[in-house]
GULUM-104205 format. One record per residue (C-alpha): y, x, z; residue number from 1; residue in three letters. Coordinates in steps of 0.5 Angstrom, whole numbers, plus 500, padded with zeros to 3 digits. Each point is the difference from the previous one (the first is absolute). Layout:
BEGIN
<y->Y; x->X; z->Z; num->NUM; residuo->ala>
...
//
This chain:
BEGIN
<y->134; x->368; z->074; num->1; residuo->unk>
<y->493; x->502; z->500; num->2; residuo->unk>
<y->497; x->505; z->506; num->3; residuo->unk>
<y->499; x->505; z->494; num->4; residuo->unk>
<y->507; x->499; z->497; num->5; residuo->unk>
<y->503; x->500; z->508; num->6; residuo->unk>
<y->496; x->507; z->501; num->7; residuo->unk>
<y->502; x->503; z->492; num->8; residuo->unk>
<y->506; x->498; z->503; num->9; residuo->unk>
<y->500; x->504; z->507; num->10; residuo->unk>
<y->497; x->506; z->498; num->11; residuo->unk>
<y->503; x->502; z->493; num->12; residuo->unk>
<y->505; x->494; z->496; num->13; residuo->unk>
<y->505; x->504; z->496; num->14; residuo->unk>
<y->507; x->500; z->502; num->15; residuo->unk>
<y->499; x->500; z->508; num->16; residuo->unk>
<y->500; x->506; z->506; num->17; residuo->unk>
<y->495; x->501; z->505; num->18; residuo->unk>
<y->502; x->502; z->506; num->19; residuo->unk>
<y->495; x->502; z->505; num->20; residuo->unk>
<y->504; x->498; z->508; num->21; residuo->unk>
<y->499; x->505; z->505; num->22; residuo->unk>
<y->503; x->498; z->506; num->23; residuo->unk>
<y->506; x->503; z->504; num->24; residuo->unk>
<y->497; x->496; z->506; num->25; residuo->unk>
<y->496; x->504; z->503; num->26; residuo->unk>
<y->501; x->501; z->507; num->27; residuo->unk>
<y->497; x->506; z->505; num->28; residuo->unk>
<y->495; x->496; z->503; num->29; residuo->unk>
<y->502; x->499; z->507; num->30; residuo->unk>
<y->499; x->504; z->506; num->31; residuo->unk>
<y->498; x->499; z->508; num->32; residuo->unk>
<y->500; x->504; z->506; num->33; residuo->unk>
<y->493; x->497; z->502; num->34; residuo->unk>
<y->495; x->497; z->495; num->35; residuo->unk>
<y->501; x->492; z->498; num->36; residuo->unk>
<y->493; x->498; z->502; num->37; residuo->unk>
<y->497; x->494; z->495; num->38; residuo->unk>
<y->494; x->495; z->501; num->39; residuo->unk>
<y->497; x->498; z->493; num->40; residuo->unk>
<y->498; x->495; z->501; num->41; residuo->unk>
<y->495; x->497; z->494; num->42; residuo->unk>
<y->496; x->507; z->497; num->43; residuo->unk>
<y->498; x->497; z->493; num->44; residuo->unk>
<y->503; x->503; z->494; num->45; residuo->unk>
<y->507; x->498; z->501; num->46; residuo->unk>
<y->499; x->503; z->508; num->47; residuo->unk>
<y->497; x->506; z->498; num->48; residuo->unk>
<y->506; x->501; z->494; num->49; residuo->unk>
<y->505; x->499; z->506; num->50; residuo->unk>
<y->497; x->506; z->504; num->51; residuo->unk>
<y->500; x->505; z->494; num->52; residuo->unk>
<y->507; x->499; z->501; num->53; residuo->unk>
<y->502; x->500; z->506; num->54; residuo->unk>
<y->497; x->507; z->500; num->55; residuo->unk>
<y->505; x->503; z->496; num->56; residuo->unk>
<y->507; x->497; z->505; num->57; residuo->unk>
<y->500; x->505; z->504; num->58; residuo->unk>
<y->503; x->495; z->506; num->59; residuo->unk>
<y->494; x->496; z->500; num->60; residuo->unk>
<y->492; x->500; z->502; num->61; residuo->unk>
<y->495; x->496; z->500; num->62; residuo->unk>
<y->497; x->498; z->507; num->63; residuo->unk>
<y->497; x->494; z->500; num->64; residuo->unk>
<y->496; x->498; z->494; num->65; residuo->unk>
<y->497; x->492; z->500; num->66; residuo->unk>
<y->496; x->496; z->496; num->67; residuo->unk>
<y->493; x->495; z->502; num->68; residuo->unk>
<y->496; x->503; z->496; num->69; residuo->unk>
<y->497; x->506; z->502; num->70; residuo->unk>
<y->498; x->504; z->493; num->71; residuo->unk>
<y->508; x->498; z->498; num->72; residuo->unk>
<y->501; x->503; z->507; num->73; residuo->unk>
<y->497; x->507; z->499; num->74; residuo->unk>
<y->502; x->499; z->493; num->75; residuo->unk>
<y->507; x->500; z->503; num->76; residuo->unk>
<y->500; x->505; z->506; num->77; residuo->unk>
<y->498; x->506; z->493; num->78; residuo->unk>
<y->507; x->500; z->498; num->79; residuo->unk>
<y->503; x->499; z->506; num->80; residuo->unk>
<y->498; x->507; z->504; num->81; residuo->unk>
<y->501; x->499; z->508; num->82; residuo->unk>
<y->501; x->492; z->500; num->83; residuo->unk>
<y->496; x->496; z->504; num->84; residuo->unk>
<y->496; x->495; z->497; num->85; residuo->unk>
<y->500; x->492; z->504; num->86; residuo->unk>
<y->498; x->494; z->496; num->87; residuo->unk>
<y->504; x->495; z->504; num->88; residuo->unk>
<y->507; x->500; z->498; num->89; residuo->unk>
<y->502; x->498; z->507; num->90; residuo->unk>
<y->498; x->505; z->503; num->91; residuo->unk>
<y->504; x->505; z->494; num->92; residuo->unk>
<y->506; x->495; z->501; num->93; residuo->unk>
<y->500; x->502; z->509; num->94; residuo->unk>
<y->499; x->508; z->498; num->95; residuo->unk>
<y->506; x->504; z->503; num->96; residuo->unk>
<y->499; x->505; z->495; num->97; residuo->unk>
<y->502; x->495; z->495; num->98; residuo->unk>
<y->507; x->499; z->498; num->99; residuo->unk>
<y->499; x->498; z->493; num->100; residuo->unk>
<y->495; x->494; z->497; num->101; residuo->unk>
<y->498; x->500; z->493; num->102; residuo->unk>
<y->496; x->493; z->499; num->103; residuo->unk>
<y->496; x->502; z->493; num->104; residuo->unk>
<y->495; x->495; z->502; num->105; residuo->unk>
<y->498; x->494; z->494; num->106; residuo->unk>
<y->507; x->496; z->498; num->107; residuo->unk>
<y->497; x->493; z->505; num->108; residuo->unk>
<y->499; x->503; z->506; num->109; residuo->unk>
<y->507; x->504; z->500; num->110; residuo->unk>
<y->504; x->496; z->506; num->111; residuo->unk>
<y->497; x->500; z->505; num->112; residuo->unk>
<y->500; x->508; z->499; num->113; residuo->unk>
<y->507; x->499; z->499; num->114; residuo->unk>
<y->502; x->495; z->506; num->115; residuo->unk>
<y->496; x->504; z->505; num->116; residuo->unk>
<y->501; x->507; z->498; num->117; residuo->unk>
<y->509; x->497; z->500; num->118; residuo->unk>
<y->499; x->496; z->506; num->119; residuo->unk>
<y->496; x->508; z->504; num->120; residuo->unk>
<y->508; x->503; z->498; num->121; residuo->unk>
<y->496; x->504; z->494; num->122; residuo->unk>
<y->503; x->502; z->493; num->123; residuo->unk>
<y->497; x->496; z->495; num->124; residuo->unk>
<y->498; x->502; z->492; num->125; residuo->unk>
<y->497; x->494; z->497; num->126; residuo->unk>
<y->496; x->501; z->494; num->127; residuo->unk>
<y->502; x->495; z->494; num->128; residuo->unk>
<y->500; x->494; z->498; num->129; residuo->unk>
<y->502; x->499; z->507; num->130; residuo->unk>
<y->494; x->494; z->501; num->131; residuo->unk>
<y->497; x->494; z->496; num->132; residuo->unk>
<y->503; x->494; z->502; num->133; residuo->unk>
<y->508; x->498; z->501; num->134; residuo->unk>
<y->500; x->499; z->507; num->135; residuo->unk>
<y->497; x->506; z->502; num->136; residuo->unk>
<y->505; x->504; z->496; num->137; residuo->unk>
<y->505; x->497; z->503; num->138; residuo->unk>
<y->497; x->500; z->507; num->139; residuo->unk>
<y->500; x->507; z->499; num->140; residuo->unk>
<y->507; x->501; z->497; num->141; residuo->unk>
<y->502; x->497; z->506; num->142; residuo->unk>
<y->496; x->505; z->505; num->143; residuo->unk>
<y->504; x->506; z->497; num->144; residuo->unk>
<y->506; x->496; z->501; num->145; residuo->unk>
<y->499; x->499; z->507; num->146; residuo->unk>
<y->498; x->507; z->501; num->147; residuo->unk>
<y->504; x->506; z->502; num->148; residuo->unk>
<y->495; x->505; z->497; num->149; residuo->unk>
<y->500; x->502; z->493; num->150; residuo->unk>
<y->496; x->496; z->494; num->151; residuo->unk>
<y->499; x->501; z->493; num->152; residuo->unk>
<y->497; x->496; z->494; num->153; residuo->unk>
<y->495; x->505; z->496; num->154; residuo->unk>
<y->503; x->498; z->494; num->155; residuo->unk>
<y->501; x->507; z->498; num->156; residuo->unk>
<y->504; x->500; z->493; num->157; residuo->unk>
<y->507; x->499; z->504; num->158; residuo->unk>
<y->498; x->507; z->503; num->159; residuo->unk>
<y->497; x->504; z->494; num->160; residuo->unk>
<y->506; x->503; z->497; num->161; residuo->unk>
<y->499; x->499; z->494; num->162; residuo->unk>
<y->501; x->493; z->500; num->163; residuo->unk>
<y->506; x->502; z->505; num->164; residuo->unk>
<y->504; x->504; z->494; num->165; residuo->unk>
<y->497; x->495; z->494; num->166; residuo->unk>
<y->504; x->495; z->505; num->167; residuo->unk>
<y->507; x->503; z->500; num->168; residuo->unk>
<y->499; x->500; z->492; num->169; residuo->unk>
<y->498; x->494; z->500; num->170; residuo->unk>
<y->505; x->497; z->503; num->171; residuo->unk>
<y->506; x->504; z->496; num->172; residuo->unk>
<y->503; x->498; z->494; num->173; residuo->unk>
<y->493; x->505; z->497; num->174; residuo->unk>
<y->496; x->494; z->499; num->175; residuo->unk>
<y->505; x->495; z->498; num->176; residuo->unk>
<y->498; x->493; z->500; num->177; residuo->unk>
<y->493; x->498; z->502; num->178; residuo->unk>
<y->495; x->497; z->494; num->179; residuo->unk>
<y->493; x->500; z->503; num->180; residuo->unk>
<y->496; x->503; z->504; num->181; residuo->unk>
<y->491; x->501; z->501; num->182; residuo->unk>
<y->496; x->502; z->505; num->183; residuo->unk>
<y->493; x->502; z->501; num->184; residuo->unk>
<y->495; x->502; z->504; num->185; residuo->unk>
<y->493; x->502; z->496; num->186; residuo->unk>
<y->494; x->504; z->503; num->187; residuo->unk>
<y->492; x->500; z->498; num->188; residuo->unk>
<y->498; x->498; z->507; num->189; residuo->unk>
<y->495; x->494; z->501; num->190; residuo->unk>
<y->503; x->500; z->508; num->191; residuo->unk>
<y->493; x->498; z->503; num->192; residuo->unk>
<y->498; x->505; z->505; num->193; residuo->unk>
<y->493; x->501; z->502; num->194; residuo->unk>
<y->497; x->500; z->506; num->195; residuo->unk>
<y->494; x->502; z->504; num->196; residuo->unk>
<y->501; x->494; z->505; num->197; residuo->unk>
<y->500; x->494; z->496; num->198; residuo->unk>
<y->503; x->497; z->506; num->199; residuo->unk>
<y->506; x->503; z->499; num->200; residuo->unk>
<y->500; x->500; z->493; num->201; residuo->unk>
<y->505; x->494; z->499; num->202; residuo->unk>
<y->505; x->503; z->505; num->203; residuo->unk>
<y->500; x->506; z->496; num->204; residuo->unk>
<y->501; x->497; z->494; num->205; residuo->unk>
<y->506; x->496; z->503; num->206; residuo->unk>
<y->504; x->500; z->494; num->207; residuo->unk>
<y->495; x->496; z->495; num->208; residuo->unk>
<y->500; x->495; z->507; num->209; residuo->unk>
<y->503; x->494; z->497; num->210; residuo->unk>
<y->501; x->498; z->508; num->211; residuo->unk>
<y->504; x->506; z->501; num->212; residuo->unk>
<y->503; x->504; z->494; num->213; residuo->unk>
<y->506; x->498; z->496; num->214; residuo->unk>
<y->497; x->504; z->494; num->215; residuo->unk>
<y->504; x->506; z->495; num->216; residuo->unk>
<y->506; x->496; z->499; num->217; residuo->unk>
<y->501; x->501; z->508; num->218; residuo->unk>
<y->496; x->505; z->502; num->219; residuo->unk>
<y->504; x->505; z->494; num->220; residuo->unk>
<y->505; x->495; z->497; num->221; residuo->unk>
<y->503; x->500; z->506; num->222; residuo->unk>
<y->502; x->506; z->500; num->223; residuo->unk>
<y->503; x->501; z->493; num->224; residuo->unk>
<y->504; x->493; z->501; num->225; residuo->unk>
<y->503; x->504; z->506; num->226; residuo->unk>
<y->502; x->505; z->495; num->227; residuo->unk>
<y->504; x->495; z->496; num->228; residuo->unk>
<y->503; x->497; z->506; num->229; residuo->unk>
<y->503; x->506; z->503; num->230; residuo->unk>
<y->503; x->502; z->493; num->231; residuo->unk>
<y->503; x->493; z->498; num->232; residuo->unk>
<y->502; x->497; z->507; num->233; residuo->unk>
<y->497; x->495; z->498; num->234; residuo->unk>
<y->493; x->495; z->502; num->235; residuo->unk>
<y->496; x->495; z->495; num->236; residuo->unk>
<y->501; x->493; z->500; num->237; residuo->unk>
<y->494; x->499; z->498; num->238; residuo->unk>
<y->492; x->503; z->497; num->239; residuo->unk>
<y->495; x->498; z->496; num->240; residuo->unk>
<y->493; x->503; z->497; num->241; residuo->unk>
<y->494; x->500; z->498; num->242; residuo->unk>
<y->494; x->504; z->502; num->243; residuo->unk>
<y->492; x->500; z->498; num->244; residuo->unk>
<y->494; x->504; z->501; num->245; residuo->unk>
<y->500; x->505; z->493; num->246; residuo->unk>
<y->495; x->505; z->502; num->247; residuo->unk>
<y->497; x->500; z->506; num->248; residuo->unk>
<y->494; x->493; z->500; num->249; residuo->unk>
<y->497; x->502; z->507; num->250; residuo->unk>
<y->501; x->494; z->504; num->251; residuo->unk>
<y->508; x->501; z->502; num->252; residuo->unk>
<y->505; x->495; z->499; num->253; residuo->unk>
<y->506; x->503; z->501; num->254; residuo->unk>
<y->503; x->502; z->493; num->255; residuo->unk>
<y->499; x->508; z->498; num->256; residuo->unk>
<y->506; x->498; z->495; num->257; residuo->unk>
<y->506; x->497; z->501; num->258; residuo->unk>
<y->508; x->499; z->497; num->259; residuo->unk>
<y->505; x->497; z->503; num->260; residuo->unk>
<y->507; x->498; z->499; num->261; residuo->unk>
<y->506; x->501; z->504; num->262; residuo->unk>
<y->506; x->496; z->499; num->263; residuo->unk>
<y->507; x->503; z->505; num->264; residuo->unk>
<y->506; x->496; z->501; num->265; residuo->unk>
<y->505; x->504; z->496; num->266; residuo->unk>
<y->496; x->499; z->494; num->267; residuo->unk>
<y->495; x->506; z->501; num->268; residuo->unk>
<y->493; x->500; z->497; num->269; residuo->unk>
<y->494; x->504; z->502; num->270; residuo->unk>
<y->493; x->499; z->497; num->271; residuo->unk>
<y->494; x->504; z->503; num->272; residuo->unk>
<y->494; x->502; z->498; num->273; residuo->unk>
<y->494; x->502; z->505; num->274; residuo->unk>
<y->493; x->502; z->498; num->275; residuo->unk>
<y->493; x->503; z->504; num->276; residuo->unk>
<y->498; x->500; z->493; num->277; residuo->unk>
<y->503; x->504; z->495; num->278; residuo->unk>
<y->505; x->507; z->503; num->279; residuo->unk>
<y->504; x->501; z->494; num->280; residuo->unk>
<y->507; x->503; z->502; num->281; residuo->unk>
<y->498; x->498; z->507; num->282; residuo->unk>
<y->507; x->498; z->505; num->283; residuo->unk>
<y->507; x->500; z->497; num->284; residuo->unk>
<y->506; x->495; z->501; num->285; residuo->unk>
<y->504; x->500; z->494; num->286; residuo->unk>
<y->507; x->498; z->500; num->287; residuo->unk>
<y->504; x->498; z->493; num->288; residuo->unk>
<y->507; x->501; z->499; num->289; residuo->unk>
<y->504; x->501; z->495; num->290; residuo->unk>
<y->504; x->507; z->500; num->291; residuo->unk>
<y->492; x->503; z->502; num->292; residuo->unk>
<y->495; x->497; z->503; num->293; residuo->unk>
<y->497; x->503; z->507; num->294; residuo->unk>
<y->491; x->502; z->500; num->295; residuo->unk>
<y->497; x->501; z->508; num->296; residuo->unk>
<y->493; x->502; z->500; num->297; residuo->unk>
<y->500; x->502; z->508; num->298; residuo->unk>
<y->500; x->508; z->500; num->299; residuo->unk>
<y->505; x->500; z->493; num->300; residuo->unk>
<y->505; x->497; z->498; num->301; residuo->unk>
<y->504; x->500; z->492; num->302; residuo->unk>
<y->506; x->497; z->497; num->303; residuo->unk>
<y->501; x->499; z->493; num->304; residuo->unk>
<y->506; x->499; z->498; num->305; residuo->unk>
<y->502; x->495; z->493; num->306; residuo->unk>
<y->503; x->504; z->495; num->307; residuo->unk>
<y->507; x->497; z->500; num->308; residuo->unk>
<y->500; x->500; z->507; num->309; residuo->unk>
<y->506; x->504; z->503; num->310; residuo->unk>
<y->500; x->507; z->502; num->311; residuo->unk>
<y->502; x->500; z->509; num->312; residuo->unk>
<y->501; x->507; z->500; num->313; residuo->unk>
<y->496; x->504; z->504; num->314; residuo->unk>
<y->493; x->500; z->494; num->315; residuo->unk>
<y->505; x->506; z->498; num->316; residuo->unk>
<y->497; x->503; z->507; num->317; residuo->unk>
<y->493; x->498; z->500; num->318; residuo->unk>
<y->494; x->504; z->497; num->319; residuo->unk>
<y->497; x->498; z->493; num->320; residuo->unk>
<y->493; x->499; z->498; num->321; residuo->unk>
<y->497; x->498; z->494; num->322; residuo->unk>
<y->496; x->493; z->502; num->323; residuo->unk>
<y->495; x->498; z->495; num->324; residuo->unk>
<y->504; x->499; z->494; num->325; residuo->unk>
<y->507; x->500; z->504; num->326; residuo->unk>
<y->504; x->504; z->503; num->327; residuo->unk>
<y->499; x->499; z->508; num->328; residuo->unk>
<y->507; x->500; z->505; num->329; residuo->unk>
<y->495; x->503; z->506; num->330; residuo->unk>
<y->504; x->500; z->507; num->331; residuo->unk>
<y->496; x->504; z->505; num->332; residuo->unk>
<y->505; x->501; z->506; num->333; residuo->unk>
<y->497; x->504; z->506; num->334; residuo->unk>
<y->495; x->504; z->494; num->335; residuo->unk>
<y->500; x->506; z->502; num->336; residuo->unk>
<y->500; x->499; z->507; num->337; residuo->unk>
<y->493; x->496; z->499; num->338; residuo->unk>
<y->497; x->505; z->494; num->339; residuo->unk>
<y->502; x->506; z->506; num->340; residuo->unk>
<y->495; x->495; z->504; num->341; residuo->unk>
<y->495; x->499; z->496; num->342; residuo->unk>
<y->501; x->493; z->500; num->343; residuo->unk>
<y->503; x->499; z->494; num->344; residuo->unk>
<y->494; x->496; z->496; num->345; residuo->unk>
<y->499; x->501; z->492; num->346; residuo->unk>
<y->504; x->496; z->496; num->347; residuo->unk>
<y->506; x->497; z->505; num->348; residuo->unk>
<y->498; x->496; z->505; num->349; residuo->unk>
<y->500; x->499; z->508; num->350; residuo->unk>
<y->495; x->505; z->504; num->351; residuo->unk>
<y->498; x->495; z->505; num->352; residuo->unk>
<y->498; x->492; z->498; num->353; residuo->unk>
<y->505; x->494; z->502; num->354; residuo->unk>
<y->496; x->500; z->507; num->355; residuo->unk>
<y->502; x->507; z->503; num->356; residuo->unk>
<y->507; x->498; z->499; num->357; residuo->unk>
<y->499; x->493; z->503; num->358; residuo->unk>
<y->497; x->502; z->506; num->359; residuo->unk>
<y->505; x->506; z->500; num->360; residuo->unk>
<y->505; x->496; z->500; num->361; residuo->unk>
<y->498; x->496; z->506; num->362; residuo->unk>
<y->498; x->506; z->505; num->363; residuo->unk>
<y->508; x->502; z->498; num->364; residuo->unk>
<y->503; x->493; z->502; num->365; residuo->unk>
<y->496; x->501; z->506; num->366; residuo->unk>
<y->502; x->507; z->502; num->367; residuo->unk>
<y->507; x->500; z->498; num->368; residuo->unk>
<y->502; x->492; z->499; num->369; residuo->unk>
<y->500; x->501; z->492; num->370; residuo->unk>
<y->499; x->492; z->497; num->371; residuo->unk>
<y->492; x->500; z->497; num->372; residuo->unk>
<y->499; x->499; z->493; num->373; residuo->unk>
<y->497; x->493; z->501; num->374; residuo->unk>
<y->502; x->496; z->506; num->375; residuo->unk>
<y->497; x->492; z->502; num->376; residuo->unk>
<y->505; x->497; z->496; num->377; residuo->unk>
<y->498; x->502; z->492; num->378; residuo->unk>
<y->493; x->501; z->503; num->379; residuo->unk>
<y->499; x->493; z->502; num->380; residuo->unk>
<y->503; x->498; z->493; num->381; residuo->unk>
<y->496; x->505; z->496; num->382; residuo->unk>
<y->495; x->497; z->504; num->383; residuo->unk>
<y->501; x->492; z->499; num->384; residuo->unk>
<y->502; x->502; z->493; num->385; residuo->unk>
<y->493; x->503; z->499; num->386; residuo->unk>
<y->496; x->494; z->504; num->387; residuo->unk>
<y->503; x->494; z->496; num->388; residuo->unk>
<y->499; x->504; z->493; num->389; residuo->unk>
<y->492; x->500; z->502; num->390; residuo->unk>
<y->501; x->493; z->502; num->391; residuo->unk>
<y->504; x->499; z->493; num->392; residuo->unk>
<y->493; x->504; z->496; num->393; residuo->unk>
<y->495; x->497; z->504; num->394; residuo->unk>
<y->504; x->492; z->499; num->395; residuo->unk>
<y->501; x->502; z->492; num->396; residuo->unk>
<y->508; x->496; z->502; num->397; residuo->unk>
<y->507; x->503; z->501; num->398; residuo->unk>
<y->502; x->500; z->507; num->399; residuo->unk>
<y->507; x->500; z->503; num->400; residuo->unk>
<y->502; x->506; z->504; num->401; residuo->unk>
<y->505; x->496; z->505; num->402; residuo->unk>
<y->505; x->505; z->503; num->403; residuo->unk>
<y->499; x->497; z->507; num->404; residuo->unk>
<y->493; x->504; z->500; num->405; residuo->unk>
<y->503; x->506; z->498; num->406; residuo->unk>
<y->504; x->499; z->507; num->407; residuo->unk>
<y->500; x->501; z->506; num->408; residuo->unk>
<y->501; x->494; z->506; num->409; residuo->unk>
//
């Protein structure tokens, strides 16, 4: 099947239902008698988003914002009114104000983050994928292990709740038998960043660094494969792709498009797709079934149920709304309460993205004991999966995923 044939067939193929998923996961966030104080540490793109989000959990602050390069730094210390600015994390990690730590910084330099801020009695937040390398993704799981604080993965799907509900489904008799799924991630995006000092330059531009990124199967497959893991409980056994330069003819040789292949031990198979060159139906996980198949894309979520595929009962409860050629199923628990609070978005989708609910999610753990979305186990998994699918793309062989690395000593 063609991507234009799959697309006809998501979008408007006779004889299916759409149904729009909006969850009945949607907590109230987290409350404390005294603000939990956050060090963000790394104020790039990713840590200026994780400020934004903070600033909505009643229960956090932002105290201390870190990053070594100062135009970052003020950059940062905007969208965190009130925090103070440090551009060694050490000295973000010692603060007594601090009792949370978000480690945004680039993917390779996470670890030592992480040890020092776990080894200083800190809860820590680590961005995904954990690292760029296998070692350093089980010496970071091993860390958390050991830790009597509270640590998250940042693979937010397992928080989004959409994804939540879409996974109660999935694991009902809803979907029946699996017959294939896809993933893809496409955004119009050269990922070269300019800057003013050319010193500087290649670390700014650390994910085409050959030397140090594990590209977009690792930097954004990683977090779609964790996706397929949680649903099916399930590991690959083994990966293979392909990658090359499609577009962007400016010096770089780490691929602007790539494909891989994943193979699972119960049989399972995923192929992914991700692109820098082309944001045709951007990012969306697929998963194939026989009585309906399930489509997430983040924020929304819908399932199109097969014309024979058997009435559960509770469709005669759900609202209904015509879905392009079809009449959609569309279940928005908690609308009225979100629509009261000007939250609701048009069309039916999360009022916040995946990040709040995963940064929600740690400040809860570390307030009431609540488990985090993500812990160092799956991240590290997601992780390895992650590093050894760019080492599949950049060899152009298939390797096998041995489930000794999957596990910790």
């Amino acid at each position: 099947m063609t991507p234009f044939d799959r697309r006809a067939f998501l979008q408007s193929s006779a004889g299916l239902a759409a149904m729009a998923l909006m969850p009945d996961f949607l907590a109230a966030a987290p409350t404390a008698d005294e603000p939990v104080g956050f060090a963000v540490i790394g104020a790039g793109r990713q840590g200026r988003a994780v400020m934004s989000e903070i600033q909505k959990l009643e229960a956090a602050k932002v105290a201390v914002v870190c990053d070594n390069d100062p135009g970052r730094l003020r950059s940062g210390l905007g969208r965190a009114p009130g925090a103070e600015g440090v551009e060694d994390f050490r000295t973000a990690i010692d603060r007594r104000d601090v009792q949370a730590v978000v480690v945004a910084t680039p993917t390779h330099v996470h670890r030592a983050i992480v040890e020092a801020a776990l080894a200083a009695g800190k809860h820590v937040y680590c961005d995904a994928p954990l690292a760029s390398t296998v070692d350093d993704a089980q010496a970071i799981a091993k860390a958390a292990r050991s830790a009597k604080s509270v640590f998250a993965a940042g693979f937010e799907g397992r928080s989004n709740p959409v994804y939540k509900l879409a996974r109660t489904f999935f694991r009902s008799d809803s979907v029946r038998e699996l017959i294939a799924m896809r993933a893809q991630e496409l955004q119009k995006t050269s990922w070269r960043y300019p800057s003013s000092d050319p010193a500087r330059e290649r670390a700014v531009n650390w994910r085409l660094d050959p030397e140090v990124s594990i590209g977009l199967v690792g930097e954004l497959g990683s977090h779609q494969f964790d996706v397929v893991s949680w649903y099916l409980g399930d590991y690959p056994t083994s990966v293979r792709g392909t990658g090359s330069i499609r577009l962007y003819h400016d010096g770089r040789t780490m691929p602007d498009t790539v494909e891989a292949d994943l193979g699972y031990e119960k049989g399972a198979r995923l192929q992914y797709l991700a692109s820098l060159a082309c944001s045709f139906e951007g990012r969306h996980e697929v998963f194939y079934g026989s009585n309906a198949t399930i489509k997430l894309a983040w924020t929304h979520g819908w399932m199109f149920k097969e014309a024979d595929a058997p009435t559960q009962g509770w469709e005669v409860y759900a609202n209904r709304q015509q879905f392009h050629k079809d009449e959609g199923i569309t279940l928005i628990a908690d609308a009225t309460k979100l629509a009261s609070q000007g939250k609701l978005k048009e069309g039916v989708g999360l009022p916040n993205p995946s990040l709040y609910y995963a940064l929600e999610d740690f400040l809860r753990a570390i307030v009431d004991g609540s488990p985090v979305g993500c812990d160092a186990l799956e991240g590290m998994r997601s992780t390895i999966v992650g590093v050894l699918g760019h080492q599949a793309v950049t060899s152009g062989e298939t390797i096998a995923i041995d489930p000794a690395l999957l596990e910790l000593a």
